[in-house]
C-alpha positions in Angstrom: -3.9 5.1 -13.1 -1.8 7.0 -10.9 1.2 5.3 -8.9 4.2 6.2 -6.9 6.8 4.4 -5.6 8.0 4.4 -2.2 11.3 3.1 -0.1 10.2 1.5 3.4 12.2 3.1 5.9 10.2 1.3 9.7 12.7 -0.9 11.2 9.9 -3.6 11.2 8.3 -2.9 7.3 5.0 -3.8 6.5 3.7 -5.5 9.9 0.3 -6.2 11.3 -0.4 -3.0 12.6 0.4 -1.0 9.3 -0.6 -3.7 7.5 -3.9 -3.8 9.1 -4.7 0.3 8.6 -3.4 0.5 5.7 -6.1 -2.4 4.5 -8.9 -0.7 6.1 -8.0 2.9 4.1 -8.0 1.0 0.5 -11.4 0.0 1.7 -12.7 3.1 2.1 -12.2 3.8 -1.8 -14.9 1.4 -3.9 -14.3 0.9 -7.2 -11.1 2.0 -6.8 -8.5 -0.8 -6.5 -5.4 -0.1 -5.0 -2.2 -2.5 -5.2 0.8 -2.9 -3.5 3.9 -4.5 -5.7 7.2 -5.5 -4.4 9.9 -7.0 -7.1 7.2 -9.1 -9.2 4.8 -9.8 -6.8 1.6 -7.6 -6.5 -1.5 -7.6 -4.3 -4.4 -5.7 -3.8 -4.3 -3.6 -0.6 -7.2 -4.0 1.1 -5.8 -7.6 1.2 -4.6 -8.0 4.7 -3.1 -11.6 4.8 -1.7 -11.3 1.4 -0.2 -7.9 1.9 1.8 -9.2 4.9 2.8 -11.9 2.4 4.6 -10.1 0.5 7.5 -9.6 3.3 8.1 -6.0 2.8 10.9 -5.3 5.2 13.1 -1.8 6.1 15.1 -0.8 2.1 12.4 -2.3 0.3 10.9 -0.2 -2.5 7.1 -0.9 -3.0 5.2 0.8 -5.9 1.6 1.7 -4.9 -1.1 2.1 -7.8 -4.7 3.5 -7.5 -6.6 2.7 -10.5 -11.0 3.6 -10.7 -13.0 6.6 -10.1 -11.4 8.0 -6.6 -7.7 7.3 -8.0 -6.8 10.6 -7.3 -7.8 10.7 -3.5 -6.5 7.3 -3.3 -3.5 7.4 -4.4 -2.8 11.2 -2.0 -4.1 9.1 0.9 -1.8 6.1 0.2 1.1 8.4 0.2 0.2 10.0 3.2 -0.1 6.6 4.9 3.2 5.7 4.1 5.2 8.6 4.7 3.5 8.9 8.4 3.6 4.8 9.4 6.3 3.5 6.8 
């Protein structure tokens, strides 16, 4: 399992647009599941409805795990993704 943990800095946090992309890249990983968790809620990122739900807004800190075969390109991906749209 590899994880990092990341501290929302977009005015808006984790709305539909991100929200939406960053859905369709966990996607693109089968077998590999990758979670979002803010305080003690966690969801699975491909998700779309129930990562919204989670309310992420501008200070949060999210930690984002990537657990299955392509963990490693997951989890470089995710990290990516967040420091260029969050």
């Amino acid at each position: 399992m590899k994880e990092f943990t990341y501290l929302v800095t977009d005015e808006l946090g984790i709305h539909a647009r991100p929200a939406g992309l960053l859905a369709k890249l966990a996607k693109t990983y089968p077998g590999t599941t990758v979670t979002v968790t803010k305080g003690e809620t966690t969801v699975k990122a491909s998700q779309l409805m129930k990562l919204m739900g989670l309310g992420v807004k501008q200070g949060d800190h999210v930690t984002v795990t990537a657990e299955g075969p392509a963990e490693e390109e997951a989890i470089i991906a995710m990290k990516k993704f967040f420091e260029e749209n969050l």
